[in-house]
N, C-alpha and C positions, 0 to 999 in steps of 0.2 A: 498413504493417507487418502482418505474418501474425500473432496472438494464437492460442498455445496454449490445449489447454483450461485449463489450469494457469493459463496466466494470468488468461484472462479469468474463472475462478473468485478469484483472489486480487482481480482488479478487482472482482468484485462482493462481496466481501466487505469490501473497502477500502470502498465505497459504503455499504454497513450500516454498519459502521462509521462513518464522516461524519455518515451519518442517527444514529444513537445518540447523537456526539457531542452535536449541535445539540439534538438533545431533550431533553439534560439539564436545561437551564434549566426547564423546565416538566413532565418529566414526576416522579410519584413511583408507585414507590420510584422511583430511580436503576436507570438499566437499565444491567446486570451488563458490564461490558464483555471480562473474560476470555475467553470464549469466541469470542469476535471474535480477538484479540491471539492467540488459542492457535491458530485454525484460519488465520489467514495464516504464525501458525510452520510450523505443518504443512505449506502449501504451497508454501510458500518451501525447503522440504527437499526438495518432489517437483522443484522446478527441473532440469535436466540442468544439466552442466557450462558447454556453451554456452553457456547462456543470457546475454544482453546484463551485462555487466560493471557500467551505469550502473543498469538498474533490480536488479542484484542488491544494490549498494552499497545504494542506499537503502532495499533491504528491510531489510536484516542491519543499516543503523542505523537503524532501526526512524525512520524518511521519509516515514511513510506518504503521506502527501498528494503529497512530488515521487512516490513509487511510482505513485500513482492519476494525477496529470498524465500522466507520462511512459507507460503507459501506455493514456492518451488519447490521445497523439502529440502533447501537448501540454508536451514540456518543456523546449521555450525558454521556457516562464512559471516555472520553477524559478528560485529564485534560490540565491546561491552560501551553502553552511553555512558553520558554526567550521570544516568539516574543506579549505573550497574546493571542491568539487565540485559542478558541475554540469550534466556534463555529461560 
């Protein structure tokens, strides 16, 4: 699979993100997480229409992690949500 630049900007910001998470435990203050959550909103609006139906679902319910698998090409490790979706 061909990664726009859109995406592979939301993949790495899904990745800071992950890394933020995990640092919570340890780091202080708490690192501010909104601007992470704001700037994959924002990317996920640059989407075109086309764009793949399964990693839009997971953005729009905010999935981050299948988001970041699935754009690995990694998303037969998703597992299925409350809503069934996976794929």
């Amino acid at each position: 699979m061909e990664m726009s630049a859109t995406e592979r900007e939301i993949l790495q910001t899904l990745l800071g993100l992950e890394g933020a998470v995990k640092a919570m435990g340890t780091t202080q203050p708490k690192p501010n997480l909104s601007p992470l959550f704001e700037r994959i909103d924002a990317l996920t609006d640059q989407l075109p229409k086309e764009t793949d139906a399964t990693l839009l679902h997971y953005l729009h319910r905010k999935s981050y992690e299948k988001a970041r698998l699935w754009l690995q090409g990694r998303d037969a490790e998703n597992q299925a949500g409350s809503c069934r979706h996976t794929s």
